[in-house]
C-alpha positions as a Markdown table, in Angstrom:
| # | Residue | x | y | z |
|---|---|---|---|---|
| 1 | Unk | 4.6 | -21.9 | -0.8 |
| 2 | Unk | 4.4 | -24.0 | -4.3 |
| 3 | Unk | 6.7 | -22.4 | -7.4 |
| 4 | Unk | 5.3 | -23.2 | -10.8 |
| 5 | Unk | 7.0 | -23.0 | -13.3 |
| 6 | Unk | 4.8 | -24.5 | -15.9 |
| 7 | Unk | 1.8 | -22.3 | -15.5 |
| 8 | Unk | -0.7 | -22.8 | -18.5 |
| 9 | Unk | -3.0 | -19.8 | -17.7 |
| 10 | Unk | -2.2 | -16.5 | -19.5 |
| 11 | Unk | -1.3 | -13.9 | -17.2 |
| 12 | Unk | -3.3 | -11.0 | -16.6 |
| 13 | Unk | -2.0 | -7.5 | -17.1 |
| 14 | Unk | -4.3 | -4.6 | -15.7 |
| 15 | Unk | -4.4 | -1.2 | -16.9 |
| 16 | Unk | -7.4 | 1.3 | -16.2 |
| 17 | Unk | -10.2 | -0.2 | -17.5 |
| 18 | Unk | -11.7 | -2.2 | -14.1 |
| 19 | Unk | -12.2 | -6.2 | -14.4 |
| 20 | Unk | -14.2 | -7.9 | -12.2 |
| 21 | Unk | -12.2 | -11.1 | -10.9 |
| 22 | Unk | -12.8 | -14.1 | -9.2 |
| 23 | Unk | -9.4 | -15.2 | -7.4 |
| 24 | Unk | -9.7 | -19.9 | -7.5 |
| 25 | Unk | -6.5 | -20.8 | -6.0 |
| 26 | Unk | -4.2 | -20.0 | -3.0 |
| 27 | Unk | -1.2 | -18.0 | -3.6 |
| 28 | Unk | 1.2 | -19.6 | -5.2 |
| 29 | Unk | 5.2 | -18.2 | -6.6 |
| 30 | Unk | 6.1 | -17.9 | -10.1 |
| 31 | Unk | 9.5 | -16.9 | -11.6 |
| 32 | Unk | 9.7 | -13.9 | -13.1 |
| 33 | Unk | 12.7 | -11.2 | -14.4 |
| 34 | Unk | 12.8 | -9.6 | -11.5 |
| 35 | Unk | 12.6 | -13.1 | -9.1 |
| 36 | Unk | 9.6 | -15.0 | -7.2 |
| 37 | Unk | 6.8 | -12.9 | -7.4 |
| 38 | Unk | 3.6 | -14.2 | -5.7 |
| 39 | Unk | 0.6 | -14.7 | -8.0 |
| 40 | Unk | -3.1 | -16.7 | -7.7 |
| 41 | Unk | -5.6 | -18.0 | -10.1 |
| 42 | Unk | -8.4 | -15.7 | -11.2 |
| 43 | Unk | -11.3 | -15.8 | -13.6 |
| 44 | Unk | -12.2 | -12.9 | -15.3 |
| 45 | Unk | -16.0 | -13.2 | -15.2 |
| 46 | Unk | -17.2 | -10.4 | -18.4 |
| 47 | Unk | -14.8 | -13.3 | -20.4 |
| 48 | Unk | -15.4 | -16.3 | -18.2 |
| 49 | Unk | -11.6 | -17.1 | -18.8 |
| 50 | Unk | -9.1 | -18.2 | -16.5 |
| 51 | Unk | -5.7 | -16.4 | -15.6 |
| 52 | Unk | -3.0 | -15.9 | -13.1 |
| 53 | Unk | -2.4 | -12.8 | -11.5 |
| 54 | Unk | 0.6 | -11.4 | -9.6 |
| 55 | Unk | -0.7 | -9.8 | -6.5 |
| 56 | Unk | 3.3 | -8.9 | -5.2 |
| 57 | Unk | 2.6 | -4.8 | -5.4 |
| 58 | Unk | 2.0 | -2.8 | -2.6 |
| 59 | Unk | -1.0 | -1.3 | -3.2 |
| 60 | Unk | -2.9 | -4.9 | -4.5 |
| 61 | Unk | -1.4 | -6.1 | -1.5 |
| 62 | Unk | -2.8 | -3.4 | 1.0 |
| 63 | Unk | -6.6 | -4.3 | -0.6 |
| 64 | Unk | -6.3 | -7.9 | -0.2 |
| 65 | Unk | -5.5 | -8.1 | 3.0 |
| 66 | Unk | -8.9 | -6.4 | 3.7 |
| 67 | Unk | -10.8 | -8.2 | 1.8 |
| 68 | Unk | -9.2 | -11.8 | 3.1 |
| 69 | Unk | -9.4 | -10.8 | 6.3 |
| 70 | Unk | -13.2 | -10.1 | 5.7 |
| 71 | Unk | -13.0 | -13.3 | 3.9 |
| 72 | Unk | -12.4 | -15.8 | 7.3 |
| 73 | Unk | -8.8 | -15.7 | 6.6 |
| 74 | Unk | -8.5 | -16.6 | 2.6 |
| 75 | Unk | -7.9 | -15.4 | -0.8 |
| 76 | Unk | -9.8 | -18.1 | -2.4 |
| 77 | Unk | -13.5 | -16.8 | -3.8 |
| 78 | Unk | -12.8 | -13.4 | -3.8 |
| 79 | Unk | -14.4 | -11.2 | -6.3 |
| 80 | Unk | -13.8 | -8.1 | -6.3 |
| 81 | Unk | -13.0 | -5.4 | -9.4 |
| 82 | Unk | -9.5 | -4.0 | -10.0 |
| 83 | Unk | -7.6 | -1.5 | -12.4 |
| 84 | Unk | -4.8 | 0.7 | -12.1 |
| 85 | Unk | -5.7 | 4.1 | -10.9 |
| 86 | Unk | -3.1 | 5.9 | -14.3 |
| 87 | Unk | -1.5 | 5.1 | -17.1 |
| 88 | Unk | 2.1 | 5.0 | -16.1 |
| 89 | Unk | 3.4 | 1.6 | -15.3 |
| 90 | Unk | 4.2 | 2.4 | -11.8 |
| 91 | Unk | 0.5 | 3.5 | -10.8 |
| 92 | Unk | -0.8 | 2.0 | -8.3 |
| 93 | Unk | -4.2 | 0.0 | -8.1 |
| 94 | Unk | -7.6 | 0.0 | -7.0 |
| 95 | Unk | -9.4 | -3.0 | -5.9 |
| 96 | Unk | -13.3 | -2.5 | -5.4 |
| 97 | Unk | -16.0 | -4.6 | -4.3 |
């Protein structure tokens, strides 16, 4: 898997209020504090702006398996909605078609 280290997109931080995303890359690692954390490309389609989104939790990961795997095997052209399901930075979150 590619590491970039020179990403250019802003990256996208979730909190309650759902976005509805379009994911337009593979996965792909970037460094972070806490090490390599896996990320991909998404537009946000209310603000037709590109970003990059780490997709490393547990519970993102557990959604987007299903929806790959309904998806012939990839991440790329997803869309799908997401938010976090509280306030507390370690909530977990909810992917919706």
């Amino acid at each position: 898997m590619e590491i970039l280290e020179d990403i250019v997109e802003p990256r996208l931080i979730v909190d309650q209020e759902p976005v509805h995303l379009r994911i337009t890359s593979g996965p792909f690692l970037v460094v972070t504090i806490l090490g390599y954390q896996p990320a991909v490309r998404v537009i946000a389609t209310r603000f037709r702006r590109q970003y990059f989104l780490i997709i490393g939790a547990r519970s993102m990961t557990r959604s987007l398996e299903i929806l790959r795997k309904d998806n012939g095997g990839s991440l790329l052209g997803l869309e799908f909605w997401i938010r976090k399901s509280g306030p507390e930075k370690q909530s977990g979150y909810i992917l919706e078609e």
